[in-house]
N, CA, C and O atoms as a CHARMM CRD file, in Angstrom:
* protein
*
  388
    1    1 UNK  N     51.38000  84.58400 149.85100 PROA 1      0.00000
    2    1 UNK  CA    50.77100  85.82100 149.41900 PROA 1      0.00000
    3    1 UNK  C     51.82700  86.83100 148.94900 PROA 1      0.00000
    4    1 UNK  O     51.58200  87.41600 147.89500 PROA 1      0.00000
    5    2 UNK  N     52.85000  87.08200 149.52500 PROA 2      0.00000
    6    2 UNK  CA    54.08300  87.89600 149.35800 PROA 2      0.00000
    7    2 UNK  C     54.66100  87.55300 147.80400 PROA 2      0.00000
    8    2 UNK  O     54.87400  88.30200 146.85100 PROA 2      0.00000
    9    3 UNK  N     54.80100  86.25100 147.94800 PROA 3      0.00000
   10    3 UNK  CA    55.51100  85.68300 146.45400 PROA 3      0.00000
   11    3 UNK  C     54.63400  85.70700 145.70800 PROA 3      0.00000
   12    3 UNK  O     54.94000  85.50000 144.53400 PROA 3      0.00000
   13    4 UNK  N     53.31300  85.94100 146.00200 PROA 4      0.00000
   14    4 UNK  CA    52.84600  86.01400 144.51200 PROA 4      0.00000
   15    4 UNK  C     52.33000  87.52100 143.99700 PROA 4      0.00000
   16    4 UNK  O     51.99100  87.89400 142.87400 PROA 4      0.00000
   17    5 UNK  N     52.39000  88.06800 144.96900 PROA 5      0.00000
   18    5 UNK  CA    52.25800  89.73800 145.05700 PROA 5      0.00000
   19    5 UNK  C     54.12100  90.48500 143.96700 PROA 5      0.00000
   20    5 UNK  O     54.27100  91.38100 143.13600 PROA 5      0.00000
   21    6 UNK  N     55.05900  89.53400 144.60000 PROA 6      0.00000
   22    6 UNK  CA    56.06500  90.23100 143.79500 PROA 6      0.00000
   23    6 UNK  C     56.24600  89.64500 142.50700 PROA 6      0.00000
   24    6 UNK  O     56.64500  90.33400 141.56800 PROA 6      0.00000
   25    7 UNK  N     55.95300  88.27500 142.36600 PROA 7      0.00000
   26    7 UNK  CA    55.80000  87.70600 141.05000 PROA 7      0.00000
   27    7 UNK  C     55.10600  88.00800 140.33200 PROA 7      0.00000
   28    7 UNK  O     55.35200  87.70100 139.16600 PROA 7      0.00000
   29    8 UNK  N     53.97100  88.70500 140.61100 PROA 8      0.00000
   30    8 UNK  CA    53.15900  89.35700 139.51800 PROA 8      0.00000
   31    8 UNK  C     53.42200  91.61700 139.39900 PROA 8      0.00000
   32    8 UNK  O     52.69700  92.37400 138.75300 PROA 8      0.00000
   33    9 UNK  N     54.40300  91.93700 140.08500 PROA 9      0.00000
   34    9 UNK  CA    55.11900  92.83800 140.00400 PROA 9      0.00000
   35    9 UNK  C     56.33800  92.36800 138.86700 PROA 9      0.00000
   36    9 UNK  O     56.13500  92.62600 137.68100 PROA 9      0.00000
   37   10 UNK  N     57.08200  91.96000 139.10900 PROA 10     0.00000
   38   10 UNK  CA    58.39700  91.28900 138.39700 PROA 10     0.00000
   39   10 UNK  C     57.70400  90.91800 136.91000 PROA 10     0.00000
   40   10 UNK  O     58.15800  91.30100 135.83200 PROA 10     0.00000
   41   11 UNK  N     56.59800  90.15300 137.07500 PROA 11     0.00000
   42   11 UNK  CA    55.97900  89.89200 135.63100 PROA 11     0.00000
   43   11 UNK  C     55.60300  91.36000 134.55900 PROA 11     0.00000
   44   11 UNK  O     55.93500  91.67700 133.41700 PROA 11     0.00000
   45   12 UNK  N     54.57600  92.11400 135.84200 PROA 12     0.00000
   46   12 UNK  CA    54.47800  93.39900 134.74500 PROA 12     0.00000
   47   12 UNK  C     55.29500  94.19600 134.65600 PROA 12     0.00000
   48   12 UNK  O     54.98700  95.20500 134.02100 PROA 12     0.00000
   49   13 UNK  N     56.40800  94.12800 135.12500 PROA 13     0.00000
   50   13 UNK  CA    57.74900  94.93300 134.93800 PROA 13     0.00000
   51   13 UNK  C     58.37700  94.26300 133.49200 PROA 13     0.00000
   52   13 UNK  O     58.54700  95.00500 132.52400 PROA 13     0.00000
   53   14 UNK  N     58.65800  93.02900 133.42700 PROA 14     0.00000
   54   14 UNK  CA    58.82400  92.47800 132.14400 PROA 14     0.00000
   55   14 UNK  C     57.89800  92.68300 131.10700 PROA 14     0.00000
   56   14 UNK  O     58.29900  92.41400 129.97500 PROA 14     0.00000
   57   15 UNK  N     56.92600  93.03400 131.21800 PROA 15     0.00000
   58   15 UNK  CA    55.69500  93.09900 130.13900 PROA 15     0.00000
   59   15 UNK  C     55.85500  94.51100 129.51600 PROA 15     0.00000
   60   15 UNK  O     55.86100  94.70600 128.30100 PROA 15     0.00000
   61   16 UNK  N     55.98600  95.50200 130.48200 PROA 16     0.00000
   62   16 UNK  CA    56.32100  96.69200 130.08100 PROA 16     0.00000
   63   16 UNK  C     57.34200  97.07700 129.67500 PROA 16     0.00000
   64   16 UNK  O     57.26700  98.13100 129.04400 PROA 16     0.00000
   65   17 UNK  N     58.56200  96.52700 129.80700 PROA 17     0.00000
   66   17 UNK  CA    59.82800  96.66900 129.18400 PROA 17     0.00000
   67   17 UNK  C     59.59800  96.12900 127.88800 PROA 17     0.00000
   68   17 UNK  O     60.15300  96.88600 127.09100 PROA 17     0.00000
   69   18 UNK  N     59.07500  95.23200 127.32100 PROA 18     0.00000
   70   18 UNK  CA    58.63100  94.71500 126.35400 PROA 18     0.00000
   71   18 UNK  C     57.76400  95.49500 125.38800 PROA 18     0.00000
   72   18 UNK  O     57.74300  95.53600 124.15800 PROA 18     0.00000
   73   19 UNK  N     57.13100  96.03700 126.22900 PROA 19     0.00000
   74   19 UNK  CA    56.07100  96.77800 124.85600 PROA 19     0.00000
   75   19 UNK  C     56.82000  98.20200 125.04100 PROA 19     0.00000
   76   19 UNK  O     56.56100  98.95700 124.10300 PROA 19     0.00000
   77   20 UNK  N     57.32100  98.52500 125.60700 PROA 20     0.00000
   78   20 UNK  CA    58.33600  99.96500 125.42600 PROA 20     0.00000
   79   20 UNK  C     58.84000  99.89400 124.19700 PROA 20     0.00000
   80   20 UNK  O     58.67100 100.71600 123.29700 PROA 20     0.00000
   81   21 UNK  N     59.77200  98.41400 124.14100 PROA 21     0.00000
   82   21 UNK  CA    60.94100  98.41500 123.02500 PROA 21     0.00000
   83   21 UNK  C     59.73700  98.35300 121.98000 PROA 21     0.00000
   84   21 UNK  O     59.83000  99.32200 121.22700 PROA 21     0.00000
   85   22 UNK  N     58.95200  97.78000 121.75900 PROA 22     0.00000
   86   22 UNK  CA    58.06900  97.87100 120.81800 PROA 22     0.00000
   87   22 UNK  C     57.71600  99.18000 120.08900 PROA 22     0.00000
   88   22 UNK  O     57.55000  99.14500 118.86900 PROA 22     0.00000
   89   23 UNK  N     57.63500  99.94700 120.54200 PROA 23     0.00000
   90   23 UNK  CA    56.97900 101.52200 120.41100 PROA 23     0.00000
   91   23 UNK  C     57.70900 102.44200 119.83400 PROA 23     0.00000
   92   23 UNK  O     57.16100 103.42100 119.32900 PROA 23     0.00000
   93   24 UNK  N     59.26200 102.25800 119.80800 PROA 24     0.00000
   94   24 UNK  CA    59.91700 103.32200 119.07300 PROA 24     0.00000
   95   24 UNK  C     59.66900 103.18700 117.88400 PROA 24     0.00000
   96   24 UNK  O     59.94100 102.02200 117.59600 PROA 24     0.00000
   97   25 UNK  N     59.28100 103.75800 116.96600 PROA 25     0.00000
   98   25 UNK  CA    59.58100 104.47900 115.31200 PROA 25     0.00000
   99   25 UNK  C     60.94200 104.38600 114.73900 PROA 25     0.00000
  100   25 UNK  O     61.95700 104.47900 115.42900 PROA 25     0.00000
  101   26 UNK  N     60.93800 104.22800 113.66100 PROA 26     0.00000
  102   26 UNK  CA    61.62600 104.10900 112.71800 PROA 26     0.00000
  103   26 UNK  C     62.07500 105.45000 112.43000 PROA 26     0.00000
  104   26 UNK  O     61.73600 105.91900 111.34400 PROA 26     0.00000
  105   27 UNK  N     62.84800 106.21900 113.28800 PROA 27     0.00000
  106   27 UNK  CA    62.84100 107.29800 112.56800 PROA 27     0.00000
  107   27 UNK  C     64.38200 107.47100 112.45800 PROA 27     0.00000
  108   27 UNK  O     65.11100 106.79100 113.17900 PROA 27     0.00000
  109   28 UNK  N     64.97200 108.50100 111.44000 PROA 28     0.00000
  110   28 UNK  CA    66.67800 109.24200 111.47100 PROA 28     0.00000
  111   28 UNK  C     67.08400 109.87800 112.63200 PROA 28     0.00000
  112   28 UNK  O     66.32000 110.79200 112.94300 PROA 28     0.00000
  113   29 UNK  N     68.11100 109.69700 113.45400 PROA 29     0.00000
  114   29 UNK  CA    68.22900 110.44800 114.69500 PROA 29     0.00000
  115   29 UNK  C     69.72800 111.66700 114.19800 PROA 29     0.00000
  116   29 UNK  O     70.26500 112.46700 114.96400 PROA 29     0.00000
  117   30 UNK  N     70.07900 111.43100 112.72600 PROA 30     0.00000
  118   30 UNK  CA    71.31600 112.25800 112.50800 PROA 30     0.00000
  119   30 UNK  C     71.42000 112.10700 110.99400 PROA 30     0.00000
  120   30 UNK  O     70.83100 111.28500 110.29100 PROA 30     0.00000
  121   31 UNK  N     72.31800 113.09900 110.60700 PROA 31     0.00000
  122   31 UNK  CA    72.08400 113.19100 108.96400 PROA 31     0.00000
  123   31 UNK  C     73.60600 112.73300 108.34100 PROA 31     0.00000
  124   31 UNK  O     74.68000 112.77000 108.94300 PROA 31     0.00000
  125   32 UNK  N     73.37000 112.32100 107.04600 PROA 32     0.00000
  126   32 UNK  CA    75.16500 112.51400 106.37500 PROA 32     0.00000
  127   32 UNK  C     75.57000 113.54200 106.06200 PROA 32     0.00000
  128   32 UNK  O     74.52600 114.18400 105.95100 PROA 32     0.00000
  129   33 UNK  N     76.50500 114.32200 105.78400 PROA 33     0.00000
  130   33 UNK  CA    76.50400 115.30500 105.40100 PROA 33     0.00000
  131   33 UNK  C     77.01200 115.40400 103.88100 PROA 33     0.00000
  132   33 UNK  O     77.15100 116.48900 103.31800 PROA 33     0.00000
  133   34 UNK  N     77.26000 114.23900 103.30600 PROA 34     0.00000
  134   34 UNK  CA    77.35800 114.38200 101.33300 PROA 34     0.00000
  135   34 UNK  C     77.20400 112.77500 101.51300 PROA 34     0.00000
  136   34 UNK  O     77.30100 111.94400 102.41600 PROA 34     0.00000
  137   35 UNK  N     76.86700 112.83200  99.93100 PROA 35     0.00000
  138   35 UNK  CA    76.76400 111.78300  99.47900 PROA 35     0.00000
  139   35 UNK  C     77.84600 110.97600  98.48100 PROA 35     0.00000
  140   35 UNK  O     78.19300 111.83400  97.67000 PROA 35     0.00000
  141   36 UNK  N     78.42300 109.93100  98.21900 PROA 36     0.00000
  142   36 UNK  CA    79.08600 109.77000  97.45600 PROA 36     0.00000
  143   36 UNK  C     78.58600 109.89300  95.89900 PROA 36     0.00000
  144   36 UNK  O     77.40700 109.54400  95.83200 PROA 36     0.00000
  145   37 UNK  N     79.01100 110.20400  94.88500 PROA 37     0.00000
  146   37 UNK  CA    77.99800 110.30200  93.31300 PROA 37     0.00000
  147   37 UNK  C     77.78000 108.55400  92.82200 PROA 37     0.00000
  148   37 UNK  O     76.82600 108.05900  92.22200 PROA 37     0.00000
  149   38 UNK  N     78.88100 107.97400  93.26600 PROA 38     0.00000
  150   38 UNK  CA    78.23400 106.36600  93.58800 PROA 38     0.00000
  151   38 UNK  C     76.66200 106.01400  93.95500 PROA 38     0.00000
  152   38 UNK  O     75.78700 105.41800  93.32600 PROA 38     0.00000
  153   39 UNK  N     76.68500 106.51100  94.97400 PROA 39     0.00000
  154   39 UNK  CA    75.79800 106.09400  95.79500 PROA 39     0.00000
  155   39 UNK  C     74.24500 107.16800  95.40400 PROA 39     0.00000
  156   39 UNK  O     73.07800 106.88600  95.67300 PROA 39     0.00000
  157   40 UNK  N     74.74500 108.34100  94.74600 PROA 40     0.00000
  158   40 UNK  CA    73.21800 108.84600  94.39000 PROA 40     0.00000
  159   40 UNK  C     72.62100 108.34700  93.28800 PROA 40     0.00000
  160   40 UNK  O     71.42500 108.42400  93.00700 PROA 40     0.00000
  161   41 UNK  N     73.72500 107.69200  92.49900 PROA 41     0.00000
  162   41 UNK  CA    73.29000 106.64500  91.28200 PROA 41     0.00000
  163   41 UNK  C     72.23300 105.68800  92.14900 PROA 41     0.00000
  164   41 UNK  O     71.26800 105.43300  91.42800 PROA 41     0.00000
  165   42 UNK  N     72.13800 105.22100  93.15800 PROA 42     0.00000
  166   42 UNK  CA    72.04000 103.71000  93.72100 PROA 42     0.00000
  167   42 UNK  C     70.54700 104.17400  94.48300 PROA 42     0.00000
  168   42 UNK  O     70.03800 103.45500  95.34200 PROA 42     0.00000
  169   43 UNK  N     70.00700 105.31300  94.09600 PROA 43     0.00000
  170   43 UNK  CA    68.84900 105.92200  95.30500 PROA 43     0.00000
  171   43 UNK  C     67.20700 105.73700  93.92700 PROA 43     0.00000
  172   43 UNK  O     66.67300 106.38800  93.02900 PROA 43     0.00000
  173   44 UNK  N     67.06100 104.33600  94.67900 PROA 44     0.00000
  174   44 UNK  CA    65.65700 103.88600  94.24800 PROA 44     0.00000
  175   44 UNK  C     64.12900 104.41600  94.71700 PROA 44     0.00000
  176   44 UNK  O     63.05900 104.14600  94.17100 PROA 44     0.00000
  177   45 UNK  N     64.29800 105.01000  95.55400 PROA 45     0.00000
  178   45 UNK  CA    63.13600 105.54700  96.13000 PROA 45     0.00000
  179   45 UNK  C     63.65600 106.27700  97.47000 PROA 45     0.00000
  180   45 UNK  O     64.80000 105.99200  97.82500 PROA 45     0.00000
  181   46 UNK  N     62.57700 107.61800  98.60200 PROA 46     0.00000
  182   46 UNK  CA    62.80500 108.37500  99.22400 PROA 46     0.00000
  183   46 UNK  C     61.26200 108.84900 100.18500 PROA 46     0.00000
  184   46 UNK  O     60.29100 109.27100  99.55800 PROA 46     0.00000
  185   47 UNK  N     61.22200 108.73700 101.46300 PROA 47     0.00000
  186   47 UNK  CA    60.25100 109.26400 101.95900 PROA 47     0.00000
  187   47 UNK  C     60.31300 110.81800 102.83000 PROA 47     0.00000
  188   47 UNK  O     61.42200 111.35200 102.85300 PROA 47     0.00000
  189   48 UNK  N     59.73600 111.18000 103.18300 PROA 48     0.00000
  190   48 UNK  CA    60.09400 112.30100 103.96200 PROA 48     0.00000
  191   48 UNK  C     59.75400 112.00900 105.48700 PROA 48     0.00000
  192   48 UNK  O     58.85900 111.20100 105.73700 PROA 48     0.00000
  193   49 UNK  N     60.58100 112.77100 106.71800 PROA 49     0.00000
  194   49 UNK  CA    60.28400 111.49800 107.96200 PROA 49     0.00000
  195   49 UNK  C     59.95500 113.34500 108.14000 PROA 49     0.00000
  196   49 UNK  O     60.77000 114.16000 107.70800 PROA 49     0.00000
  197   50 UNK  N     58.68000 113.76300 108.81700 PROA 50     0.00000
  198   50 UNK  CA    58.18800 114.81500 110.01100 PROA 50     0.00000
  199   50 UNK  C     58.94300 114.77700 111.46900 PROA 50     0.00000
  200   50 UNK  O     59.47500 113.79000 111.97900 PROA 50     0.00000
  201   51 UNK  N     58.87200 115.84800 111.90700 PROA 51     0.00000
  202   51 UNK  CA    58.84300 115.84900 113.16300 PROA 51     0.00000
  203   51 UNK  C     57.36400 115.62600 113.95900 PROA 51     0.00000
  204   51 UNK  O     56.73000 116.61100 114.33700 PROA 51     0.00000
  205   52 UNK  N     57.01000 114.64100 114.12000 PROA 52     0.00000
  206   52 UNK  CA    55.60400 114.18400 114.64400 PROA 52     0.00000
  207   52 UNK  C     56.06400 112.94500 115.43100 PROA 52     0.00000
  208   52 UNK  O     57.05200 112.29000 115.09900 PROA 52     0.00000
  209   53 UNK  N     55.23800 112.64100 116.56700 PROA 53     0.00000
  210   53 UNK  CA    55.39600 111.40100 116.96200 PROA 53     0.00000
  211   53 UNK  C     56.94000 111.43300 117.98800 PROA 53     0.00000
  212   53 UNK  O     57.31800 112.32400 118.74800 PROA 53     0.00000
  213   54 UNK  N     57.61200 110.08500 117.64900 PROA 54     0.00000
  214   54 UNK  CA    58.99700 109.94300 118.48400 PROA 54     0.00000
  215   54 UNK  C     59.89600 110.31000 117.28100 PROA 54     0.00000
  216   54 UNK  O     60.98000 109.74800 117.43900 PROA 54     0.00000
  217   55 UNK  N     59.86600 111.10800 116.02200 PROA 55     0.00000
  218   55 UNK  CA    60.93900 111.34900 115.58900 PROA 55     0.00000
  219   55 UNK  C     60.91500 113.07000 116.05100 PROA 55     0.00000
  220   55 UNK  O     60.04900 113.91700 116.27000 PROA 55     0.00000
  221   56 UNK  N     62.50500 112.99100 116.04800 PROA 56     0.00000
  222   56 UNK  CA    63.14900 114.52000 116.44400 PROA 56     0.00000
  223   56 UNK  C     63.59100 115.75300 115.66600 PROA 56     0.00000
  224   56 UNK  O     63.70800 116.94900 115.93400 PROA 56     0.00000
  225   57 UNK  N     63.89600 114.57900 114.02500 PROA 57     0.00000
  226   57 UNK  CA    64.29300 115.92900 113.45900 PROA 57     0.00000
  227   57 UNK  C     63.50200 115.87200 112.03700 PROA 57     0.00000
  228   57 UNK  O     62.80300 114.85900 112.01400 PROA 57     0.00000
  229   58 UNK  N     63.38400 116.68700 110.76700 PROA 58     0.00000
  230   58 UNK  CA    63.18900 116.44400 109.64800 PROA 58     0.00000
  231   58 UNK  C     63.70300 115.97600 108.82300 PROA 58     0.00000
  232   58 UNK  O     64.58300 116.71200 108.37600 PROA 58     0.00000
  233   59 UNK  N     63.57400 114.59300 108.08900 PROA 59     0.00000
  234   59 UNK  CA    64.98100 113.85300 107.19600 PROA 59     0.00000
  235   59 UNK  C     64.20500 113.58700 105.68700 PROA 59     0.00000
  236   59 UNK  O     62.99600 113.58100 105.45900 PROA 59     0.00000
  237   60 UNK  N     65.18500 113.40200 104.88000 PROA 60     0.00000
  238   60 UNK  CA    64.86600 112.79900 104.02500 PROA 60     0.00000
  239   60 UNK  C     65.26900 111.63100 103.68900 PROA 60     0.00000
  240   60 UNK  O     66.29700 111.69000 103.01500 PROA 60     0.00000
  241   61 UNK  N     64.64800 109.92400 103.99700 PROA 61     0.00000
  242   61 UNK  CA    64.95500 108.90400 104.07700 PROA 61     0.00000
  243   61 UNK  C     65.42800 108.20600 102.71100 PROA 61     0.00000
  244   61 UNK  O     64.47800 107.63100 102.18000 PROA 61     0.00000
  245   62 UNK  N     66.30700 108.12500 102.18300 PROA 62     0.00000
  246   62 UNK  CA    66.91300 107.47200 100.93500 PROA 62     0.00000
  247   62 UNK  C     66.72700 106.52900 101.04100 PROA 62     0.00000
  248   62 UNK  O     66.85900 106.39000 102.25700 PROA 62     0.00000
  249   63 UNK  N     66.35800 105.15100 100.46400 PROA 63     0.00000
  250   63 UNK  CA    66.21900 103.88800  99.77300 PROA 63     0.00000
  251   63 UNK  C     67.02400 103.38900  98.80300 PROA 63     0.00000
  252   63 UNK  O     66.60000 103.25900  97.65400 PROA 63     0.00000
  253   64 UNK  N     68.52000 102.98900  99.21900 PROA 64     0.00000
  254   64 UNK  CA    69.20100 102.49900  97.98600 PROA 64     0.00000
  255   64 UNK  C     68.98700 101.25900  97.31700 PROA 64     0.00000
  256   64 UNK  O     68.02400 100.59800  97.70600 PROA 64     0.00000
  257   65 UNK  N     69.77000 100.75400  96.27900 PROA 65     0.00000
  258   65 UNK  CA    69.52500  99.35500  95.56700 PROA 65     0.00000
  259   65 UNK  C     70.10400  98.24700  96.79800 PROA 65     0.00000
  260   65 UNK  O     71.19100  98.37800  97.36000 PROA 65     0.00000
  261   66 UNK  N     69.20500  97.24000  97.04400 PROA 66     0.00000
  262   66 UNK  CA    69.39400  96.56000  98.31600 PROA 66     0.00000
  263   66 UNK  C     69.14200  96.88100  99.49500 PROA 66     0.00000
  264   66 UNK  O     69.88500  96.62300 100.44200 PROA 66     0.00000
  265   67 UNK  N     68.19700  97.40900  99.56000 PROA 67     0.00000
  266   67 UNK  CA    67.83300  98.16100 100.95300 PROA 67     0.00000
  267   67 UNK  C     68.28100  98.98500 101.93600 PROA 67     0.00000
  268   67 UNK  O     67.63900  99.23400 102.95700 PROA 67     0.00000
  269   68 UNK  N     69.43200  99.45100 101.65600 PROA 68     0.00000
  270   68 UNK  CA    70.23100  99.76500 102.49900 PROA 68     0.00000
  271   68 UNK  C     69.49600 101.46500 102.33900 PROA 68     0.00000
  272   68 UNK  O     69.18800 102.04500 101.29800 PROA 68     0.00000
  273   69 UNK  N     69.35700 102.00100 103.92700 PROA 69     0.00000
  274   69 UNK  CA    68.59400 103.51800 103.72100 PROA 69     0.00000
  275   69 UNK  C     69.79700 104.36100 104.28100 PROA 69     0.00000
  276   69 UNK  O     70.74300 103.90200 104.92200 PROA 69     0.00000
  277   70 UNK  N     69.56800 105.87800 103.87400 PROA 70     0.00000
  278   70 UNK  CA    70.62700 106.70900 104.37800 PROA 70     0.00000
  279   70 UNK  C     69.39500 108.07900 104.74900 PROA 70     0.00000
  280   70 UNK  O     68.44200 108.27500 103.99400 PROA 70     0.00000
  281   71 UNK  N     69.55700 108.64500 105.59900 PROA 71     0.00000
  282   71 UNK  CA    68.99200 109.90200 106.24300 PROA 71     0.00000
  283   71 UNK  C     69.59600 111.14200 106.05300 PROA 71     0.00000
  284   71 UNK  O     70.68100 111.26100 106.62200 PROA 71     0.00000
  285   72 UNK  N     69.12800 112.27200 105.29800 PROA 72     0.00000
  286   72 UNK  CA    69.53500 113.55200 104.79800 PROA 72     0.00000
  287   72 UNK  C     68.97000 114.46900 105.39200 PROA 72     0.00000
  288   72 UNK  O     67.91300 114.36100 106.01300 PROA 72     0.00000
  289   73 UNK  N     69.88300 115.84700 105.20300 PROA 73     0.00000
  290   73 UNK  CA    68.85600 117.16900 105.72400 PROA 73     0.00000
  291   73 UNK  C     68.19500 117.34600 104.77000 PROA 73     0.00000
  292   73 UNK  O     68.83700 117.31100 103.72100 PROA 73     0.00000
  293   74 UNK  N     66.95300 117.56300 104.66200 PROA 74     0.00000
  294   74 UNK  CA    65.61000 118.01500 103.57700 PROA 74     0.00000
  295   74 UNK  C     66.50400 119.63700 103.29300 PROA 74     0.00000
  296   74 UNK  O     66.43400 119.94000 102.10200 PROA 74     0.00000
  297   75 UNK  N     66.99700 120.28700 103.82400 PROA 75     0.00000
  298   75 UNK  CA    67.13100 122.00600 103.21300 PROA 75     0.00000
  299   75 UNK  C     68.43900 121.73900 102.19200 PROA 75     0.00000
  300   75 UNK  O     68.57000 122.49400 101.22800 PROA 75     0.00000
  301   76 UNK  N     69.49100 120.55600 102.43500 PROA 76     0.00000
  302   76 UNK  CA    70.67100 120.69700 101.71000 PROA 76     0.00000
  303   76 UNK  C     70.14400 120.60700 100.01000 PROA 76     0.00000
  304   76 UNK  O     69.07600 120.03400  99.79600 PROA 76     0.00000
  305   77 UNK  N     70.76300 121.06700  99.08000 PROA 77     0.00000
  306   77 UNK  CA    70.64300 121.35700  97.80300 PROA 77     0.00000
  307   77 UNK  C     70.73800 120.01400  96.87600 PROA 77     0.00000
  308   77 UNK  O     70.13600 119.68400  95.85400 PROA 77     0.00000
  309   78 UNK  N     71.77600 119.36300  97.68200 PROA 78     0.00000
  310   78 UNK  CA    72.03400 118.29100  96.71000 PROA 78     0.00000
  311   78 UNK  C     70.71300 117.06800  97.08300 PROA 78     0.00000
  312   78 UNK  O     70.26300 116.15100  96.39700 PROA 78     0.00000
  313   79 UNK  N     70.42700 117.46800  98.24800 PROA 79     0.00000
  314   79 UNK  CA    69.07400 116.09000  98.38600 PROA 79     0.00000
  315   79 UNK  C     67.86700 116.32800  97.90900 PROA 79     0.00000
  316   79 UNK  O     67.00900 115.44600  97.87800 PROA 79     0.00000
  317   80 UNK  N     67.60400 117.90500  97.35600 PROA 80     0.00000
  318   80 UNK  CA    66.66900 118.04100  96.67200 PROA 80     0.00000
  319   80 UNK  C     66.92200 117.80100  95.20400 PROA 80     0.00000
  320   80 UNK  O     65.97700 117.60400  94.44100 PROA 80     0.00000
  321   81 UNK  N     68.10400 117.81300  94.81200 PROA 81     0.00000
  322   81 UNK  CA    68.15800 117.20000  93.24100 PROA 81     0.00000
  323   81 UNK  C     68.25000 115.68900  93.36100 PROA 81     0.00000
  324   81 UNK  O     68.32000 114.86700  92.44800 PROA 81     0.00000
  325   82 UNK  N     68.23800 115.51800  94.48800 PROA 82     0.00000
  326   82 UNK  CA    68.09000 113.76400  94.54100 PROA 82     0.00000
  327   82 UNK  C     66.73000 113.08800  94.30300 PROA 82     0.00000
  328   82 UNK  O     66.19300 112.12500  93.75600 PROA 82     0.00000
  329   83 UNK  N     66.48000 114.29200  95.12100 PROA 83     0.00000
  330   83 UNK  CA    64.25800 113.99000  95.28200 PROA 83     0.00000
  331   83 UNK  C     64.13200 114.30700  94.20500 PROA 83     0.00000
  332   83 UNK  O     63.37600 113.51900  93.63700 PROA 83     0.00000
  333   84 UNK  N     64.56700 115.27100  93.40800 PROA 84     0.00000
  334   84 UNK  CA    63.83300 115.77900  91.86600 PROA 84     0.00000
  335   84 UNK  C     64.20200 114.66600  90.77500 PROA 84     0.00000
  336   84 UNK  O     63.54200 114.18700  89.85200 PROA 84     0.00000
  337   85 UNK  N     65.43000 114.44700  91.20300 PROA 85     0.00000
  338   85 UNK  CA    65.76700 113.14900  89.84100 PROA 85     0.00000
  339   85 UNK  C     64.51800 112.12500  89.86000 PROA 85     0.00000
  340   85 UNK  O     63.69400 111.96300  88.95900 PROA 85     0.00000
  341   86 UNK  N     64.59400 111.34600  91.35300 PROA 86     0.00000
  342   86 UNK  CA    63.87200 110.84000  91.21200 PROA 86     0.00000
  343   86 UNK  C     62.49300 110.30700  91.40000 PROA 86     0.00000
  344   86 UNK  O     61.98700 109.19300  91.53500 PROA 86     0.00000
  345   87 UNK  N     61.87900 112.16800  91.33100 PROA 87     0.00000
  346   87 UNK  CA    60.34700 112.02000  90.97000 PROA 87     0.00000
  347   87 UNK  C     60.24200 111.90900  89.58200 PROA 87     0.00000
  348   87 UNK  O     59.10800 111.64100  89.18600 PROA 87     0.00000
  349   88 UNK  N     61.16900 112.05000  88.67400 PROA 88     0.00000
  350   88 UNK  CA    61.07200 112.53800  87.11800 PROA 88     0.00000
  351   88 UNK  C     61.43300 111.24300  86.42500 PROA 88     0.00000
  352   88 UNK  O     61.08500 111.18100  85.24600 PROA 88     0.00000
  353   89 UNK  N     62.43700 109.57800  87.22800 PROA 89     0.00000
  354   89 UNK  CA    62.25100 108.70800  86.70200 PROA 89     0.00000
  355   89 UNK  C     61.38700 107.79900  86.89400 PROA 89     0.00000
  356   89 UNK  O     60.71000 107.60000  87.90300 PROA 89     0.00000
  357   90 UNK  N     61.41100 107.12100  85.71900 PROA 90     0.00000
  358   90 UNK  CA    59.29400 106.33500  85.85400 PROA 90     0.00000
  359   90 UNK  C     59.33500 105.51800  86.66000 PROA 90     0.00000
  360   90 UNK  O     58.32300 105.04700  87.17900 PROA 90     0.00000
  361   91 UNK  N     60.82500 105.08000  87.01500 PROA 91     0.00000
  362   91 UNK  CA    61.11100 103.43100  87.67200 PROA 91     0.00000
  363   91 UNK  C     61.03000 103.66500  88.81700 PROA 91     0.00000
  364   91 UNK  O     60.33500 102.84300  89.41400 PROA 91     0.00000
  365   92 UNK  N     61.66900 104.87200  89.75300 PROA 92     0.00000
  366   92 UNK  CA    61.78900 104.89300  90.97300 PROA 92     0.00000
  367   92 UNK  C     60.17500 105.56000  91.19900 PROA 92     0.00000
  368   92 UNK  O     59.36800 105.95700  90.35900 PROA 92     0.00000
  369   93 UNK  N     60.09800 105.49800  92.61400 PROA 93     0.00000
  370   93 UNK  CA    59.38100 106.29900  93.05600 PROA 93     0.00000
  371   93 UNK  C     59.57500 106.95000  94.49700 PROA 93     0.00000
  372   93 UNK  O     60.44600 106.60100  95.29400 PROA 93     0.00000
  373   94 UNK  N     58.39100 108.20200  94.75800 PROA 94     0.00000
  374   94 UNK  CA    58.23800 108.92200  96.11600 PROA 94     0.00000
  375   94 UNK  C     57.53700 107.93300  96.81000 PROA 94     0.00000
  376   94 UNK  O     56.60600 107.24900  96.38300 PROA 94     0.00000
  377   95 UNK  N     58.18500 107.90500  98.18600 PROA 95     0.00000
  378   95 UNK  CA    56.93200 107.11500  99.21200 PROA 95     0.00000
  379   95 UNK  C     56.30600 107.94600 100.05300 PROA 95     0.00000
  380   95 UNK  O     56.97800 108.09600 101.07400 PROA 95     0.00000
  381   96 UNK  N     55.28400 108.56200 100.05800 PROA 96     0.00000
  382   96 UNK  CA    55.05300 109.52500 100.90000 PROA 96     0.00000
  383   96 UNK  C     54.66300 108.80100 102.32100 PROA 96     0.00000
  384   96 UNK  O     53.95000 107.79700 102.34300 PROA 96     0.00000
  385   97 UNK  N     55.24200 109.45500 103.60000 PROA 97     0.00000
  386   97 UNK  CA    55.08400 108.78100 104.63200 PROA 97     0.00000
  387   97 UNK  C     56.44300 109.67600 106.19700 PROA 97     0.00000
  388   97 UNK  O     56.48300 109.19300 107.32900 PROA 97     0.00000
């Protein structure tokens, strides 16, 4: 009775560690602070991340060529001419999200 009282403790202890890791969001936890002009060439698309949910701060999520993402402050100047470039080319797009 004992062993199966802690074996099924020990089990939902594993179950819940499990769906914990599951649950975090995708979100930016810190920003860059410039960009290389390389690399703003290379920005295919951009979402905006809220403070809602498990994210903490407000970012603007970059999408470069190859997937590779980078996280910005939404107020800096240069990430809004990033967002403006590329709402204005036909190829890229906004992901709203």
């Amino acid at each position: 009775m004992r062993f199966s009282v802690l074996f099924s403790v020990v089990l939902l202890g594993f179950l819940y560690l499990t769906l914990a890791q599951g649950s975090y969001e995708d979100c930016c936890l810190r920003y860059i602070r410039q960009m290389k002009p390389s690399l703003k060439n290379r920005v295919t698309s951009y979402r905006r991340q809220e403070m809602d949910g498990g994210c903490n701060i407000p970012a603007v999520v970059f999408t470069l060529k190859h997937g590779r993402v980078i996280c910005a402050d939404p107020r800096e100047k240069w990430v809004r001419e990033i967002t403006q470039r590329v709402d204005k080319h036909p190829k890229r797009k906004n992901v709203k999200g």
